[in-house]
N, C-alpha and C positions, 0 to 999 in steps of 0.2 A: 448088618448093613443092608440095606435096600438095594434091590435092581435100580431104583432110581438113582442113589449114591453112588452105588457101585460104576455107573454112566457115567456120573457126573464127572466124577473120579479119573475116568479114563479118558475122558474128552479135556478134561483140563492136561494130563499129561503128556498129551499126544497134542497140544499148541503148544506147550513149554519147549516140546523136545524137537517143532518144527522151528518155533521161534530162533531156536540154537543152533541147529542147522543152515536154517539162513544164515545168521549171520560169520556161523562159519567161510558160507559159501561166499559170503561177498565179501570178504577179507582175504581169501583164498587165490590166486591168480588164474585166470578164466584157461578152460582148456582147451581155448583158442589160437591165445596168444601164445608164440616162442619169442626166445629174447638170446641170440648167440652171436656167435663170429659170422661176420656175413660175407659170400664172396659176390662179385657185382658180376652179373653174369652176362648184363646189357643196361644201354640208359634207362629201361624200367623196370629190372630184374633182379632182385636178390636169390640170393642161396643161400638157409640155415639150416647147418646139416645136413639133411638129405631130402628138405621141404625147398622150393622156390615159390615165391610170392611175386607175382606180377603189382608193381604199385597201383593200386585201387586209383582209377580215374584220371593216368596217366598212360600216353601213350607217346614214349621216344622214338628219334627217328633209329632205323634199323642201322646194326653197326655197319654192312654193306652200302647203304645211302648216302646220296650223294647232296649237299646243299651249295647255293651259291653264298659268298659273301658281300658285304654292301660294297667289296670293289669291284664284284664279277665274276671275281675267281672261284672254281670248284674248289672244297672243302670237307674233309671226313668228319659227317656232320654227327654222322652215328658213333662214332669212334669217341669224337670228342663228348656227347650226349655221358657214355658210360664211364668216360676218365671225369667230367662233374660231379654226377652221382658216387665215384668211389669219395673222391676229395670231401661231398659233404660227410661222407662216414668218416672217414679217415681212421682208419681201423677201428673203429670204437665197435661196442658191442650194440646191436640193433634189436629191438621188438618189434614183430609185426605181428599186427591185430586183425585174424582172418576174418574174412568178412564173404567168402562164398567161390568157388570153384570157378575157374575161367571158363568163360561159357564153350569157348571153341574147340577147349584142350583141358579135360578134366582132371590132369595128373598136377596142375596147376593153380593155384589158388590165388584169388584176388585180395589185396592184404592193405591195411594203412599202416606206417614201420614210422620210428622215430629212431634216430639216435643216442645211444646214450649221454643224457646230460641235455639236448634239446628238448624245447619245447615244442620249436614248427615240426610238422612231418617232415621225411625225407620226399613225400607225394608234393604238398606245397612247397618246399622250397626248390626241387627240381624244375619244378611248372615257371617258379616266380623268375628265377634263373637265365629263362629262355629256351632250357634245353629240352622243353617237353611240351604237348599241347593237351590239353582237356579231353577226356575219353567218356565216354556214355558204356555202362554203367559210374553213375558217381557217386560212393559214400561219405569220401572224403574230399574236403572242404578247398577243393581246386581251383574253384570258379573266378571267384576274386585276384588270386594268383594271376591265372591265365590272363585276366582283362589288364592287368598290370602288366606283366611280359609284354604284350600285343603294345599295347599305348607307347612302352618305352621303347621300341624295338631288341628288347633284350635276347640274347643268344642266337638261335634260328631266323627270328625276328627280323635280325638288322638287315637279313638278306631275300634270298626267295627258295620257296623249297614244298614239295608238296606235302600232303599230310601222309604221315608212317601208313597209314589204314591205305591210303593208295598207291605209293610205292609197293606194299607187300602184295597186292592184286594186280600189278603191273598197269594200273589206269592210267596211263599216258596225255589222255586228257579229262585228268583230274583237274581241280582249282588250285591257281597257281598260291600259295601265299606269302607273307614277308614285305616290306618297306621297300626292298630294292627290285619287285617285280616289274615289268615292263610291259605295256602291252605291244608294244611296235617290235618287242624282240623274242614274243611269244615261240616259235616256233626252234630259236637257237637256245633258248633256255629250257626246253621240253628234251633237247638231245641232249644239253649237258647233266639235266636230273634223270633220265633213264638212258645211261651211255651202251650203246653197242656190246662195248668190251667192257666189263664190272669190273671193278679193282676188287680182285680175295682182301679180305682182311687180314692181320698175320693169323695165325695158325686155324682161318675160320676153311679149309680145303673141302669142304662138303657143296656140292653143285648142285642147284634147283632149276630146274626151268619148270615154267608154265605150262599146265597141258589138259586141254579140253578131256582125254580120257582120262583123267583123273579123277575125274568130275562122279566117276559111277561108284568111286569106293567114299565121296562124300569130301575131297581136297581138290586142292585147287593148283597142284604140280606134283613136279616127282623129282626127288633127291638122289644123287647120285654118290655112292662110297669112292676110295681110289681102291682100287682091283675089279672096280664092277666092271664089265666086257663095257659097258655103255659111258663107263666116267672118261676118257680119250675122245669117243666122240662126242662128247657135249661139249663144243669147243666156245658155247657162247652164254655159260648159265644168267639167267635171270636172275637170280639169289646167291648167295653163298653162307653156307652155314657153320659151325662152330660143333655144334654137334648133333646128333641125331634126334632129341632130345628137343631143342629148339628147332631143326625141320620139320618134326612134329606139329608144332606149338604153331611154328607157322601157315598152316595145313599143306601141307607136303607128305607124301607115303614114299616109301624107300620104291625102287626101281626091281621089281621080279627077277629081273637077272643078277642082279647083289647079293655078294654073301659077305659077313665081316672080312677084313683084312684079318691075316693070319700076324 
């Protein structure tokens, strides 16, 4: 046989045996994607296993946040955001299709997740819902959701409430938004969405406040544990967190004088 056969020969078996491999690969489930038991960790947070996915293009109010409702009244706007999102699981088993690392907090990944047996995302139907607003980065297909929510005044909507992105930087004068905002009552509705005194979450006991030296290790507060010398006198946090974990996530560094609870 010829060097030129012999070529031939090997070049045709080596696209036979790439051809095969594709198609292995794309029949194969991507090694992106997980598909398990999800626990809701916030209204834009799953947990599979020991991965959590921030919902790709979604951004819930914080379970700490506070909204108003179309009567007036304050509301655990966050609370209710993550008791939605569990209800659309409702224990079913979830996929979420990662789609790139949270840009603030790398231990975190930004993901599009459905439920077992849906078609919509858990990203769009949380937005469509009310419970959630459009976030930048977007892979998934939020937008239309979002302009629906807003038009109907669906969930956060019906009332007034600032954007999660400005509650977690304590922007006080942020843009107001919601159906039942007011401008003649601008200044009483500003104290009821950043109140003085935060209401803890139940078992959320982790303290954040805001603090310019923060700012040098690259966050934007500091977290306080219970046994840290300094968790007693924080007697007015900004945040409250769940666990360290999501202090993190929310750019918050543990406090220098902290050491775990024993």
């Amino acid at each position: 046989m010829s060097f030129r056969n012999v070529f031939a020969a090997a070049r045709a078996f080596a696209l036979i045996l790439f051809f095969a491999l594709s198609g292995f690969l794309a029949s194969a489930e991507p090694a992106s994607a997980l598909t398990a038991a999800a626990t809701v960790r916030d209204g834009n947070s799953v947990q599979l296993g020991d991965v959590t996915y921030r919902l790709d293009g979604v951004d819930a109010p914080e379970l700490d946040q506070v909204c108003i409702d179309d009567h007036a009244d304050p509301w655990t706007c966050g609370i209710e955001a993550r008791d939605q999102l569990a209800k659309l699981i409702n224990k079913r088993s979830v996929r979420c299709d990662d789609v790139g690392p949270e840009k603030s907090f790398g231990k975190r990944h930004r993901a599009i997740c459905t439920a077992e047996g849906d078609k919509a995302t858990l990203n769009e139907q949380l937005v469509k819902l009310g419970f959630a607003i459009a976030r930048e980065p977007i892979k998934a297909n939020v937008k239309p959701a979002a302009g629906e929510a807003k038009t109907a005044s669906a969930g956060i909507w019906k009332g007034c409430f600032v954007a999660p992105q400005d509650f977690r930087a304590g922007k006080k004068d942020g843009a107001l938004l919601g159906a039942a905002c007011r401008a003649d009552r601008d200044k009483e509705i500003r104290a009821v969405l950043f109140p003085e005194d935060l209401t803890m979450p139940p078992s959320c006991s982790i303290k954040g406040k805001l603090a310019v030296r923060a700012r040098v290790t690259g966050n934007i507060g500091i977290y306080h544990l219970r046994g840290c010398p300094s968790y007693p006198a924080t007697t007015k946090p900004d945040r409250w967190f769940c666990s360290e974990d999501d202090a993190q996530a929310a750019g918050f560094r543990k406090a220098y004088n902290c050491r775990r609870p024993k």
